[in-house]
C-alpha positions in Angstrom: 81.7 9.1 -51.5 80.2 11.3 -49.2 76.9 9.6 -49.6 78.6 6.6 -48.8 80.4 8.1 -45.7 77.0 9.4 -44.6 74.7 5.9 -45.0 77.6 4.3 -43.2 77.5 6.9 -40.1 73.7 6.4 -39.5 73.9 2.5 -39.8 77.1 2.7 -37.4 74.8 4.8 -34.9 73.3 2.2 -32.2 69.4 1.6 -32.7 66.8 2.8 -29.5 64.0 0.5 -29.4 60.9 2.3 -28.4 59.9 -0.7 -25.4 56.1 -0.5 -24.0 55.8 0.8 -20.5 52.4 0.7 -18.3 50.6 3.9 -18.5 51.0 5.0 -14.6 47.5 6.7 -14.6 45.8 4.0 -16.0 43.8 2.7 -13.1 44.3 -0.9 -11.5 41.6 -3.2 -11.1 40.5 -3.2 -8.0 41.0 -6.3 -5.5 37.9 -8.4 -4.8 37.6 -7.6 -1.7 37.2 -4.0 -2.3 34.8 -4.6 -4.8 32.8 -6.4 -2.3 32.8 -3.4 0.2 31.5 -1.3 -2.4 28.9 -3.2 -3.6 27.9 -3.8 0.2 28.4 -0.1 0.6 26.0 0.7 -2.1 23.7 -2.3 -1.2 23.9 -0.2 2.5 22.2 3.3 1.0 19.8 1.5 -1.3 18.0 -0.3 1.8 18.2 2.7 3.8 16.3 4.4 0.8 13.9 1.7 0.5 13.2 2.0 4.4 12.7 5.5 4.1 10.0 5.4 0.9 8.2 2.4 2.8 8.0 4.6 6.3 6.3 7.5 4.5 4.5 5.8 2.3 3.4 2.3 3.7 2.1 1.2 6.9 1.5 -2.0 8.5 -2.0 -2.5 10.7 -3.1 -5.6 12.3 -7.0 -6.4 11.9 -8.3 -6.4 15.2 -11.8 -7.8 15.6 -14.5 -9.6 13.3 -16.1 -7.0 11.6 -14.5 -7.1 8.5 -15.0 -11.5 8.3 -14.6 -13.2 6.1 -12.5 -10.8 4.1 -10.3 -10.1 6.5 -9.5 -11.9 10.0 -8.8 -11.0 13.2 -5.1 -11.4 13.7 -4.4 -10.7 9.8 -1.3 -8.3 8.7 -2.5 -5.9 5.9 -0.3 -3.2 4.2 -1.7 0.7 4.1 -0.4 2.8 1.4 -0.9 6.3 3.6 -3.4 9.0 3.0 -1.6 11.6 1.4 -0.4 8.8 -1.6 -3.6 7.0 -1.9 -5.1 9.5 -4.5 -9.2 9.5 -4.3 -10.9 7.0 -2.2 -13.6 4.3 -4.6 -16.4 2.5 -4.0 -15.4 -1.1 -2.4 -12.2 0.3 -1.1 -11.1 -0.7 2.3 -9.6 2.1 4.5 -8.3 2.0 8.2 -9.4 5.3 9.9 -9.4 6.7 13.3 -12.5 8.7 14.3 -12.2 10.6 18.2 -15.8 9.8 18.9 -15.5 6.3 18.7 -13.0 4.0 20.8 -10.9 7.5 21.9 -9.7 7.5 18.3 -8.5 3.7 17.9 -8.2 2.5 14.5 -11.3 1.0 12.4 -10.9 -0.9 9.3 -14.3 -0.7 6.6 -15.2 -0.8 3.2 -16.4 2.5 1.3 -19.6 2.0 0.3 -20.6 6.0 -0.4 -18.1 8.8 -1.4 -18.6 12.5 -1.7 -22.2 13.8 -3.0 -23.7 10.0 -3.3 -27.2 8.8 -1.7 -26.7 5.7 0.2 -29.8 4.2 1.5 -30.2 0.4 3.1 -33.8 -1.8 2.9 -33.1 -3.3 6.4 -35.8 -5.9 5.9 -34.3 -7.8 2.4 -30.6 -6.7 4.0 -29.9 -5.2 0.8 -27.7 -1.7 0.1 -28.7 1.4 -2.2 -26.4 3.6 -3.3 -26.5 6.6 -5.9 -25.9 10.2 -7.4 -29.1 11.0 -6.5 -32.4 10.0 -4.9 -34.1 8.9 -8.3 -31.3 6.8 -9.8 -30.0 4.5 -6.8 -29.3 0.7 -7.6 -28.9 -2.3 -5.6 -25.2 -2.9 -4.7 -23.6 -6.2 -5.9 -21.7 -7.4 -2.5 -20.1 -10.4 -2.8 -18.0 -9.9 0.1 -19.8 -9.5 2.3 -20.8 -12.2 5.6 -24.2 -11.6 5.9 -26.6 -9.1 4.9 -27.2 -5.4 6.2 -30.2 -6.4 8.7 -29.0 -4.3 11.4 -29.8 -0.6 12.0 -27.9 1.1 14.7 -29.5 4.5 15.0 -28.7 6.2 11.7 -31.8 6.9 9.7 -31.6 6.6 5.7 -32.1 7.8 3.1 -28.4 10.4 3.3 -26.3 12.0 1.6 -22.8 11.6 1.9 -21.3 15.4 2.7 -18.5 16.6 1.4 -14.9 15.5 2.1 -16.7 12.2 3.7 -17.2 8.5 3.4 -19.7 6.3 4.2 -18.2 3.4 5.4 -19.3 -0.5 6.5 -17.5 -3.9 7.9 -18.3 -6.8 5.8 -19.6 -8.7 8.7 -22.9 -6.3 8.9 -24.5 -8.0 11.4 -21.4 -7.5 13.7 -20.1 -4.3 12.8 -20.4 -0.9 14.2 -19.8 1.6 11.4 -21.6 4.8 9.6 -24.9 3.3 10.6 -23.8 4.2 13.9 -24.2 8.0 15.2 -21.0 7.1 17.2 -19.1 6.7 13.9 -21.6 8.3 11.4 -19.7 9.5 7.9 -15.8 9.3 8.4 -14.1 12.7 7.0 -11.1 11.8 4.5 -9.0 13.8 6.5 -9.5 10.6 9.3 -8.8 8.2 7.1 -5.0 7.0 7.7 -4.7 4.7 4.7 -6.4 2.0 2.0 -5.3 -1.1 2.4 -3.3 -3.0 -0.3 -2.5 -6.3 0.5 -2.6 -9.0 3.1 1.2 -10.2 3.7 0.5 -12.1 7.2 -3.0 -14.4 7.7 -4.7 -14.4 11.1 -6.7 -16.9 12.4 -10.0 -15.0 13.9 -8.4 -16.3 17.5 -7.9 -19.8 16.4 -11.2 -20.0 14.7 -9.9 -20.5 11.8 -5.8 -22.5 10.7 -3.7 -19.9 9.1 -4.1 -19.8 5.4 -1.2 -18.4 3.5 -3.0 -19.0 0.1 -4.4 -15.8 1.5 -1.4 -13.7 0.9 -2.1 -11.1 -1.3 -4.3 -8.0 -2.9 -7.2 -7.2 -0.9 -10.3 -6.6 -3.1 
């Protein structure tokens, strides 16, 4: 009986049901539009990131002249990567430099034909380009590239040797280009240069010479 009273005192006692409530920290979703600001927001600081690498690493030079035809143009947009992230300069390499006893300093754009310790020595007759690690093992360079071939002398007298820290540099158009063959110019220090050139992004048209060729667009070699 007191089993019985006992069973019938729990089932007479009223039943809480436990009912789900939200979690009040869980986080809401936010709206759209906030999710939109904070994308925008983030989208904001990467740019500004991207525009700070490019502006210490990059430059943007426009050719100016035709000693460098018909690789580049005069009027064409080419991209530097800057000195101090180029790494070592190779043969064939295309730099922009700025030498104080030529031009008061302006900006020259040239191929590397000799670096650091090499011979370089030109056959003015045949037009045709020597270069070496020393005097007794110098071969003919292969230059496509070029516009013409290396007839003119300008007052340097070869064989040299490229000095230390140096480049010996020439335009592609060698019949129109003033360059290391020149005493003005002579061998560029790598401290001078400002950059090697990357890629073309923007054709010129060698002062209407030429229609503006956008299958252009793209890494210099």
């Amino acid at each position: 009986m007191e089993n019985f009273e006992q069973e019938n005192i729990g089932a007479n006692e009223p039943v809480l049901e436990q009912i789900a409530t939200p979690d009040r920290n869980r986080r809401r979703k936010p709206s759209a539009e906030k999710s939109c600001l904070m994308y925008l927001h983030d989208l904001v600081y990467l740019l500004a990131a991207i525009v700070v690498v490019f502006l210490l690493c990059f430059r943007v030079v426009v050719v100016s002249g035709t000693s460098m035809n018909n690789t580049l143009l005069d009027g064409d947009y080419v991209l530097l990567i800057d000195n101090a992230f180029c790494g070592s300069f190779q043969l064939g390499d295309i730099v922009v430099a700025s030498k104080e006893s030529f031009d008061n300093g302006e900006p020259i754009i040239k191929r590397v034909i000799g670096v650091s310790g090499q011979w370089v020595d030109i056959d003015f007759d045949v037009g045709v380009v020597y270069v070496g690690d020393d005097l007794d093992h110098m071969v003919p360079l292969d230059e496509p590239y070029t516009l013409t071939d290396t007839n003119l002398y300008e007052g340097v007298d070869f064989p040299l040797q490229v000095d230390d820290g140096c480049l010996f540099v020439m335009g592609d158009n060698r019949n129109k280009s003033k360059d290391s063959r020149n005493p003005q110019i002579g061998l560029i220090d790598e401290r001078e240069v400002m950059g090697k050139v990357l890629l073309l992004f923007f054709p010129g048209t060698n002062d209407g010479e030429y229609s503006r060729d956008f299958g252009r667009i793209g890494v210099i070699s």
